[in-house]
C-alpha positions in Angstrom: 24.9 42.4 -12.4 22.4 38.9 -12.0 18.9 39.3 -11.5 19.7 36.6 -8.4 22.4 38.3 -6.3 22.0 41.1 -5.2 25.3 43.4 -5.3 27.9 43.2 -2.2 27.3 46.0 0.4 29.3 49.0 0.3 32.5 48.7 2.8 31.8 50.1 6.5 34.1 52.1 8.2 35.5 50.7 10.6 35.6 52.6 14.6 38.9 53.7 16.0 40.0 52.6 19.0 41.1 56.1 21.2 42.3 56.7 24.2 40.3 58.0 27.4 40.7 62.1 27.1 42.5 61.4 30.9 44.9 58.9 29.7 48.2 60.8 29.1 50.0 61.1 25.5 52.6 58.3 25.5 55.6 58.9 25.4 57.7 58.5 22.0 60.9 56.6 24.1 59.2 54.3 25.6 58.3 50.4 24.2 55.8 49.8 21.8 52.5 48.3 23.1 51.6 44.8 22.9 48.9 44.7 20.0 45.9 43.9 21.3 44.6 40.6 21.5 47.6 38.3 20.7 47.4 34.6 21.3 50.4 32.6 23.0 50.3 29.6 20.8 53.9 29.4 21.0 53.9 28.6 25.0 50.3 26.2 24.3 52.5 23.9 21.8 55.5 23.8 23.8 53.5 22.5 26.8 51.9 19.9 24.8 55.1 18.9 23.8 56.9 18.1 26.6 53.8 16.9 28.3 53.9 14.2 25.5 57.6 13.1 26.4 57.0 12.9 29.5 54.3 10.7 29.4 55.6 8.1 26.8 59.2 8.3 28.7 57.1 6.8 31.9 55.5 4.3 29.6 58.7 2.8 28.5 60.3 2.8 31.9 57.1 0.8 33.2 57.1 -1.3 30.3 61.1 -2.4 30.9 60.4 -2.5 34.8 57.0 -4.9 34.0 59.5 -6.9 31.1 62.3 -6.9 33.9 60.4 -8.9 36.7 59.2 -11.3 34.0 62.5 -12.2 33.0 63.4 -12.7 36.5 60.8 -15.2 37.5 60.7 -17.2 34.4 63.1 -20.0 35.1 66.0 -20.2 32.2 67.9 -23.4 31.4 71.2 -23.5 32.2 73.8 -22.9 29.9 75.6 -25.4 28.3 79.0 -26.1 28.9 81.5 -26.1 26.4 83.7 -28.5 28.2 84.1 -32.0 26.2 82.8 -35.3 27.3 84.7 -36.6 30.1 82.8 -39.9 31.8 80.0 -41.9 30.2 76.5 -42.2 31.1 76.1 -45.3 33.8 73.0 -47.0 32.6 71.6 -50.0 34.8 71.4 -53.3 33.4 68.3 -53.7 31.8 67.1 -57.7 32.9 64.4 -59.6 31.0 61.5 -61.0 32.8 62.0 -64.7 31.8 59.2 -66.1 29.6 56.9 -68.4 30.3 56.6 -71.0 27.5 53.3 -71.4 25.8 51.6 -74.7 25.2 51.6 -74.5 21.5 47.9 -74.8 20.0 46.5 -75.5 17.0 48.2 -73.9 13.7 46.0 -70.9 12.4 46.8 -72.2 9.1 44.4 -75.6 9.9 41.6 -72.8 10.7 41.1 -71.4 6.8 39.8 -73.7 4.2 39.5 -71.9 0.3 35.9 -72.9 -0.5 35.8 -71.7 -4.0 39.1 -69.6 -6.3 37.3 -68.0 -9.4 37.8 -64.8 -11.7 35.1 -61.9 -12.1 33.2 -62.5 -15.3 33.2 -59.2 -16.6 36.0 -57.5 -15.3 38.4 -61.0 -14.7 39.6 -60.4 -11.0 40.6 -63.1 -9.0 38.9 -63.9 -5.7 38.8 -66.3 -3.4 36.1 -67.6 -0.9 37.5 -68.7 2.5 35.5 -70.6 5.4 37.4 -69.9 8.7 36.6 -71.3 11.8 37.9 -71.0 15.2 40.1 -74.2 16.4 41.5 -72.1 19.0 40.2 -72.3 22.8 39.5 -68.0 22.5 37.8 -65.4 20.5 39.8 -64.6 18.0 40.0 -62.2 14.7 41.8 -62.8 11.7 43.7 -61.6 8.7 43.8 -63.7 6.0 46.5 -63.3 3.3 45.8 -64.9 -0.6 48.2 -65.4 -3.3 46.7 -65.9 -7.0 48.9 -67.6 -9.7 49.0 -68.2 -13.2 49.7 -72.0 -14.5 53.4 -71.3 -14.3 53.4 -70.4 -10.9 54.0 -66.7 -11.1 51.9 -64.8 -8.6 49.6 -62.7 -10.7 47.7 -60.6 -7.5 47.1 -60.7 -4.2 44.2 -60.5 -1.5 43.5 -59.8 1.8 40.6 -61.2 3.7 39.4 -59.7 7.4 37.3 -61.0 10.3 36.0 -59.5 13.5 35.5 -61.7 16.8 34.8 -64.8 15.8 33.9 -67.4 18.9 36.1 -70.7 19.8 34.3 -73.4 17.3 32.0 -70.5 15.2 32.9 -70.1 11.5 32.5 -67.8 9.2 32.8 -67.5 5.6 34.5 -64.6 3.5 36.3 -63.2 0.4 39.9 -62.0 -0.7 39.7 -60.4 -3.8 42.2 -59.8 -6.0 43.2 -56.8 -8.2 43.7 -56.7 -12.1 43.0 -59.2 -14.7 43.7 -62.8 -14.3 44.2 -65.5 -17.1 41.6 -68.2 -17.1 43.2 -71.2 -14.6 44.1 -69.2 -12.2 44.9 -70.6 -8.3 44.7 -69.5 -4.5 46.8 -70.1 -2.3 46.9 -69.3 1.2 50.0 -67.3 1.9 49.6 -66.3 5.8 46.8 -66.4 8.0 47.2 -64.3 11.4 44.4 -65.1 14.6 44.8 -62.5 17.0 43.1 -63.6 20.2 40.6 -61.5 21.8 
């Protein structure tokens, strides 16, 4: 054996259990004794079992009962009929307000002047410099529309110029560039010019 653990003690007897000297012999016919002590685990599990059923069968039933009054107070479409098309749809007569004519003022065109049509140069982008200025009786914005051309004619790029408010006889200058390289000689024209009045 280890110097560290000490050896197992020696097995105890163990008591026996007798009868009172007053308790009768039993008999040899009759059934045997329950042993002493037994557990009823058997019963305990059943219990739990059925317990459990019981309790998730009344969940589902409330759950379909809860489910049950939703459908019912949702309000469903009704279904649509399978029959075929019988009368068309009566639609009213939709009537125009007439329209008032409107003096015509001055052209928007007359408002733009190109000041200056030129090409970058380093990079040899068109652009144009426009002075706009308001002929019209209202504030007004505009969009400015520029076509660049080659010598031939051909349009080469195009350019958009922008304004905010500007007032009835105020002008403003601004540019349109162009995008991509343009030969030397090339024009500006003004395509379409568009006053929005304010």
């Amino acid at each position: 054996m280890s110097d560290y653990f000490p050896p197992p003690p020696p097995e105890q007897p163990q008591p026996e259990h007798r009868a009172p000297a007053s308790a009768s012999p039993p008999s040899p016919w009759a059934a045997p004794a329950a042993p002493p002590g037994r557990q009823r685990t058997g019963l305990i599990v059943t219990l739990a079992v059925g317990g459990g059923l019981v309790v998730a069968g009344a969940m589902v039933a409330l759950v379909y009962s809860l489910m049950d009054s939703v459908s019912d107070s949702i309000a469903l479409p009704p279904e649509r009929s399978d029959a075929p098309y019988s009368e068309p749809y009566e639609e009213e007569p939709y009537e125009e307000e007439p329209v008032e004519p409107v003096a015509p003022g001055p052209s928007a065109e007359g408002d733009v002047t190109i000041t200056k049509c030129t090409r970058d140069s380093l990079i040899f982008w068109p652009h144009a410099d426009l002075r706009i200025v308001n002929k019209s009786g209202s504030p007004a914005a505009y969009i400015v529309s520029i076509t660049f051309v080659d010598a031939d004619g051909a349009v080469v790029s195009d350019g958009i110029a922008t304004t905010e408010e500007v007032a009835p006889g105020a002008s403003v200058k601004v540019r349109a560039q162009g995008s991509g390289e343009a030969a030397a000689g090339t024009k500006c024209r003004i395509a379409e010019v568009d006053r929005h009045a304010l």
